[in-house]
C-alpha positions in Angstrom: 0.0 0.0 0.0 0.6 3.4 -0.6 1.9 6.1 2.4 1.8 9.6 2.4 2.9 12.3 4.6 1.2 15.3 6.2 2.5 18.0 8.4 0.0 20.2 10.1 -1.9 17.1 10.6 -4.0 18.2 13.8 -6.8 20.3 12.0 -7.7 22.3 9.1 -6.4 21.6 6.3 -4.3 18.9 7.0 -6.7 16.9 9.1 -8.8 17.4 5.5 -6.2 16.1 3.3 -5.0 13.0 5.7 -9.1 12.5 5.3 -9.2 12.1 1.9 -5.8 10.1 1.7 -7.2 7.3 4.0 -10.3 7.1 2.0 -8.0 6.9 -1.1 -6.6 3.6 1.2 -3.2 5.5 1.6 -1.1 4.5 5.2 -0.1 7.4 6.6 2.2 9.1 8.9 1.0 12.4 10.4 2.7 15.2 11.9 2.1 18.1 14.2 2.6 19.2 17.5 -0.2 17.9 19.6 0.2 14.4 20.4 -3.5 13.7 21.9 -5.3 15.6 18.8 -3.1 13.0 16.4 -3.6 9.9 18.5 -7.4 10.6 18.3 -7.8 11.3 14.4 -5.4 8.2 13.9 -7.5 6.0 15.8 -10.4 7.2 13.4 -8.8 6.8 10.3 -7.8 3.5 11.2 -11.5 2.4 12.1 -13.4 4.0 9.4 -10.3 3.1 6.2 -8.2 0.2 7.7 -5.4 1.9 7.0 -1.9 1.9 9.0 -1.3 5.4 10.7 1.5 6.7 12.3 1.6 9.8 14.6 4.4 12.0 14.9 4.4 14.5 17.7 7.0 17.2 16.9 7.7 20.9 16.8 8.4 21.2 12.8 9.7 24.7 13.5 12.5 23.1 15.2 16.3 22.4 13.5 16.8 19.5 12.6 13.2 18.5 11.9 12.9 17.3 8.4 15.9 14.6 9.6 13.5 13.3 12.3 11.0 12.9 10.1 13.2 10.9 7.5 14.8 8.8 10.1 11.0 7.7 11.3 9.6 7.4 7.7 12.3 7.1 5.3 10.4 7.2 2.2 7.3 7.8 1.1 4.7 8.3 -1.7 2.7 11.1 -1.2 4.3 14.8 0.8 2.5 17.0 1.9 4.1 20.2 3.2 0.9 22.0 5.1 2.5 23.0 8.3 2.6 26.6 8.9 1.4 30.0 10.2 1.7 33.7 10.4 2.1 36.7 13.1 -0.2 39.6 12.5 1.6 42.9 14.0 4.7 45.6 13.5 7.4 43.5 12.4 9.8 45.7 14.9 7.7 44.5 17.6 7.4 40.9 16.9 9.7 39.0 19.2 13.0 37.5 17.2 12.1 34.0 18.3 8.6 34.0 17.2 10.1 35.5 13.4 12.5 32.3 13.6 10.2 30.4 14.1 7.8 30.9 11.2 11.1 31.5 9.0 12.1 27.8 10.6 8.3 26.0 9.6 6.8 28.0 6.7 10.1 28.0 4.1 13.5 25.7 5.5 11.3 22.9 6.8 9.4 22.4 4.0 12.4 23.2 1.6 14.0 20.5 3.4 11.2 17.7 3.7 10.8 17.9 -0.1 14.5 17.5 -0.5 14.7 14.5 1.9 11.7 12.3 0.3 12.3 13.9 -4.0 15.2 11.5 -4.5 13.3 8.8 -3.8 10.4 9.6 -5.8 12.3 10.4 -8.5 14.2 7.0 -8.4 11.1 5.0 -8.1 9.7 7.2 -11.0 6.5 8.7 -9.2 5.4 10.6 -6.6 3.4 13.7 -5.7 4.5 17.0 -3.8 2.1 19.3 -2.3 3.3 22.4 -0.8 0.6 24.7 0.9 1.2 28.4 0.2 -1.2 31.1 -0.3 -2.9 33.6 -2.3 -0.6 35.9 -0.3 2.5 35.0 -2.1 1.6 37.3 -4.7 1.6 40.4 -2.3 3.4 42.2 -0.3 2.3 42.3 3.0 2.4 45.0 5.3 1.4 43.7 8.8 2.5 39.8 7.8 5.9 40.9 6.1 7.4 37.3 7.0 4.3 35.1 6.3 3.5 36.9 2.9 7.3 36.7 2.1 7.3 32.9 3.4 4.4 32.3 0.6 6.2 34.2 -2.4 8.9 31.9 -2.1 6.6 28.3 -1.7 5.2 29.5 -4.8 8.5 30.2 -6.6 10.4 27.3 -5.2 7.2 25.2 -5.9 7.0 26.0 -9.5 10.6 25.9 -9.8 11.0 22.1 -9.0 7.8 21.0 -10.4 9.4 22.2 -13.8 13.1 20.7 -13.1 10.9 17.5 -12.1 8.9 17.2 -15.4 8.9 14.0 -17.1 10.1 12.0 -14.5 7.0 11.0 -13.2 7.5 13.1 -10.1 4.4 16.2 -9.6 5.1 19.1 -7.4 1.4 21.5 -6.6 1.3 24.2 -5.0 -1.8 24.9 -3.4 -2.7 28.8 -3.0 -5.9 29.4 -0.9 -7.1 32.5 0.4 -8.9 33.4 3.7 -9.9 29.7 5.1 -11.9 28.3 7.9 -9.2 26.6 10.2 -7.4 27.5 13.0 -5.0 29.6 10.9 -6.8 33.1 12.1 -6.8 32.6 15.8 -3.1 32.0 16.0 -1.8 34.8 13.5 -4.2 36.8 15.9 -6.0 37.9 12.9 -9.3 37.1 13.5 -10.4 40.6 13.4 -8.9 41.7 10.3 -11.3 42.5 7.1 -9.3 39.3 5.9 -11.2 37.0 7.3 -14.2 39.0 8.0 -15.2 38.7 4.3 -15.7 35.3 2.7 -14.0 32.8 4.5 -13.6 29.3 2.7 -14.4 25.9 4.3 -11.4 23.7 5.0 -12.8 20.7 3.5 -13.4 22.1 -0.4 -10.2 23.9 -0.3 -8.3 20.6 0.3 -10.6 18.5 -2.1 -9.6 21.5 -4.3 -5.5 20.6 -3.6 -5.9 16.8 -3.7 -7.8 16.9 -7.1 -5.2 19.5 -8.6 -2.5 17.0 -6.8 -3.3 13.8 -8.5 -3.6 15.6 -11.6 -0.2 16.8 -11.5 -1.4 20.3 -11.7 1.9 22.8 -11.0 -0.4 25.3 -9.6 -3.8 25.0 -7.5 -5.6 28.8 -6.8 -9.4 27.5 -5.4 -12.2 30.2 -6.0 -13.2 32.6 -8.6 -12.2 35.5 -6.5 -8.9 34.1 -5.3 -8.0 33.8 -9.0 -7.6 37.2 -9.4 -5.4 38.2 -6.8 -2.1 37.1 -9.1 -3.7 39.5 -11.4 -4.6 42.0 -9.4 -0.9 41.8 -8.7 0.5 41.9 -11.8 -1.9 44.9 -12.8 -2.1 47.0 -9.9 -0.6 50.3 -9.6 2.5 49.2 -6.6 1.2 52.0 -4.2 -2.9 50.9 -4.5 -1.3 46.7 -3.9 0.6 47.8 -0.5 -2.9 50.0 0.7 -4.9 47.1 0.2 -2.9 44.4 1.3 -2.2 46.7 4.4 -6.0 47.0 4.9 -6.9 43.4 4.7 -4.6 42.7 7.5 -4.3 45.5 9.7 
């Protein structure tokens, strides 16, 4: 049988995704901080698919973590690089550690998982990548410098692989959501932000959106008419009128 990885396994999306791998009869190995939270969706997973899960309780954001997860799973069919999260506030004033930390999880972790388990894949001659960024990767982000900066560079590093892997029956997808119902808000402390005071997307379709664009091999996966036009928007926007908004959704 089949295993895949996810990181950011708890909840939201990831919890989604390790959903709809089981019911694709996939084993899996799960990762995230809280042991209890993985323990219990393992033991579900297992009941309703009859598939083999493994729990890994670990701080991603930690050196040295993509090793541990190699040395406990050393290859797989199936990565999924969802762990992450932001810091809404002055960057001056958020603490150094906290910065490290997101630096640490959001970009060198994942960077570094898809390095660990490619080799394989591409040995084997299959196997399927998805990295979670954001539709914030195409802005600047005044009030989330890191996490928007963070996302620019899953997308680019995404896309940049996904071509060098072409052909050899190796996929790499990024995933780019928008404003989505998971626990995402509450610890980025932006609850309160017009962000996620306008349409906020259900975990669930967002991650049947990734998977589907996953197993077709799609490079790049931007769910929802509206977030669609944020790259544009981008591209098109007068520099000055991008940093206002982007500064206004956040703030």
């Amino acid at each position: 049988m089949s295993r895949a990885i996810v990181t950011g396994a708890s909840g939201g999306l990831g919890l989604e995704f390790a959903k709809l791998l089981a019911a694709d009869r996939y084993d899996l190995a799960l990762a995230a901080r809280s042991g209890d939270k993985l323990e219990a969706i393992a033991a579900e997973l297992r009941d309703r698919h009859g598939v083999s899960v493994e729990t890994l309780a670990m701080d991603l954001s930690g050196p040295g973590a993509a090793a541990d997860v190699l040395a406990r799973v050393p290859e797989c069919d199936v990565l999924i690089n969802n762990a992450g999260f932001a810091t809404n506030g002055r960057f001056d004033e958020i603490a150094e550690e906290r910065i490290r930390e997101e630096v640490m999880l959001d970009v060198l972790t994942l960077t570094e998982l898809t390095r660990a388990y490619l080799p394989g894949m591409r040995a084997r001659g299959s196997g399927r990548i998805l990295n979670v960024a954001s539709t914030a990767g195409f802005l600047p982000g005044p009030f989330m410098a890191v996490y928007y900066a963070a996302k620019a560079y899953v997308i680019s590093f995404s896309q940049a692989v996904a071509e060098e892997s072409r052909g050899t029956g190796v996929t790499v997808t990024c995933l780019c959501p928008g404003a989505t119902a998971t626990g995402f808000a509450d610890r980025a402390n932006a609850k309160e932000t017009l962000l996620f005071k306008r349409h906020v997307a259900d975990a669930a379709s967002v991650a049947l959106a990734g998977y589907r664009g996953m197993m077709r091999g799609r490079d790049l996966v931007i769910p929802g008419i509206s977030n669609k036009l944020v790259p544009l928007a981008a591209r098109l926007s007068p520099r000055r009128l991008l940093l206002w908004f982007s500064r206004k959704s956040v703030e």
